[in-house]
N, C-alpha and C positions, 0 to 999 in steps of 0.2 A: 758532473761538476757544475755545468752551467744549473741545475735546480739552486746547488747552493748558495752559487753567487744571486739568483734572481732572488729567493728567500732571505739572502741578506739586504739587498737592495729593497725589499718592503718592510724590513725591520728596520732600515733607515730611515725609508720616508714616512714611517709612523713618529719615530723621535722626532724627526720634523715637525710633524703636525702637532703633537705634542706638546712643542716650544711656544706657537704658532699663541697667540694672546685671542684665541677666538669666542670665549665666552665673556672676557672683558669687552671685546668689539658692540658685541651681539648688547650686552649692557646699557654701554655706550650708543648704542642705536636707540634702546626704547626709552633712553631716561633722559629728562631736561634738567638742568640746574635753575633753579627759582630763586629770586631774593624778597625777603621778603622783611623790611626796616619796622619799627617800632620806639614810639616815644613811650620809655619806662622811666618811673618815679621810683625811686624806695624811700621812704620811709629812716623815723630813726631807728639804728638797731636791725634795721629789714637790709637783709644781703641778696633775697633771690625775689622772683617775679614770674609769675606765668602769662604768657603769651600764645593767644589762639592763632595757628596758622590758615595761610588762607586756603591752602588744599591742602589734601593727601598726602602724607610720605609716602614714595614708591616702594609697595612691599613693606614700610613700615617699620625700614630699616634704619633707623636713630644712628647705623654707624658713621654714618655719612653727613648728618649733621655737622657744619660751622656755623658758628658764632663769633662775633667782633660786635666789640665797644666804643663810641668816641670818646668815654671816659678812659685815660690811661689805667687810672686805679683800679678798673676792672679786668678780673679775668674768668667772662663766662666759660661755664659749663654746663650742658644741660644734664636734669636729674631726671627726667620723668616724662613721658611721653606718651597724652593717651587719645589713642586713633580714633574711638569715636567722636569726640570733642574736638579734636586737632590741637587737642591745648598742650603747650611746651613749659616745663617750669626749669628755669635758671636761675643757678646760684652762680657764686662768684663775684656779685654786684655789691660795691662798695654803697655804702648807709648814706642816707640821705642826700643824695643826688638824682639831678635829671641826665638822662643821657640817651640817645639812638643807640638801638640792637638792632643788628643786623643778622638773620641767619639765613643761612644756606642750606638748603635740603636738595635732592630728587625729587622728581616728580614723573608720573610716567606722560611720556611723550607719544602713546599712542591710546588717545582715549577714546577715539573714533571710529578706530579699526580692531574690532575684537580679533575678527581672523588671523591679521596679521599678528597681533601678541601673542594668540596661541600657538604660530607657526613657530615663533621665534623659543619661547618657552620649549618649544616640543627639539631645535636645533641643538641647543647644550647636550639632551640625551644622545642624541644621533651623532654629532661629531662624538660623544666619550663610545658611542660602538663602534665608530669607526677607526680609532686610534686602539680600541681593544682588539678589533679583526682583521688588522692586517698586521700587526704580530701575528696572531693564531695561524694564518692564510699561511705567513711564511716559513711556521712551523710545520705546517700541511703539505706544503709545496717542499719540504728538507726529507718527511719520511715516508709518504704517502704515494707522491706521485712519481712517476718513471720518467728517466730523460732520456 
């Protein structure tokens, strides 16, 4: 009886771990938020604008992408993102105005430390074996072993 109980007691603290926001952390650790403003013109007729950032997307993930306008009339969006160039094109920019763009990206916060990004990189797989093997463990520990 007491196998069963300890087998269920590690099938708990795997839902646990589970819950537990660790590869968001782990994110959150290696990645900076950057601002980075622009004085954009358009044109008569011109609704969007590309803009070169000044580094890297982290991973080059456009999901994370914000943008804000000082012009009300505006409501960027980015179309187009290409990593070698860093160029950004935005649409949504009202015709024939001046206005500051401001976007928000990632960026990675460890550019100095190869080691440590690869450890962290390497952490997401290792916590998902570890939340995979202590189920199994306490499915081992329910038929396997003798109490």
């Amino acid at each position: 009886m007491a196998r069963i109980f300890y087998a269920f007691l590690i099938i708990v603290v795997a839902v646990i771990l589970w819950m537990l926001p660790f590869t968001e952390a782990i994110y959150d650790f290696r990645t900076d938020v950057r601002e980075d403003n622009f004085t954009v013109i358009t044109g008569v007729g011109v609704t969007n604008s590309t803009v070169q950032l000044f580094t890297d997307i982290y991973d080059d993930d456009i999901s994370m992408i914000d943008l804000s306008s000082n012009d009300g009339d505006d409501t960027p969006t980015y179309s187009s993102y290409n990593s070698t160039t860093r160029n950004l094109v935005v649409t949504g920019l009202s015709a024939n105005t001046t206005r500051t763009l401001s976007v928000w990206y990632d960026i990675d916060a460890l550019t100095e430390s190869g080691a440590v990004g690869n450890l962290l990189d390497m952490l997401d797989l290792f916590w998902l074996l570890v939340i995979i093997g202590f189920p199994a463990a306490g499915l081992v520990a329910i038929f396997v072993m003798k109490a």
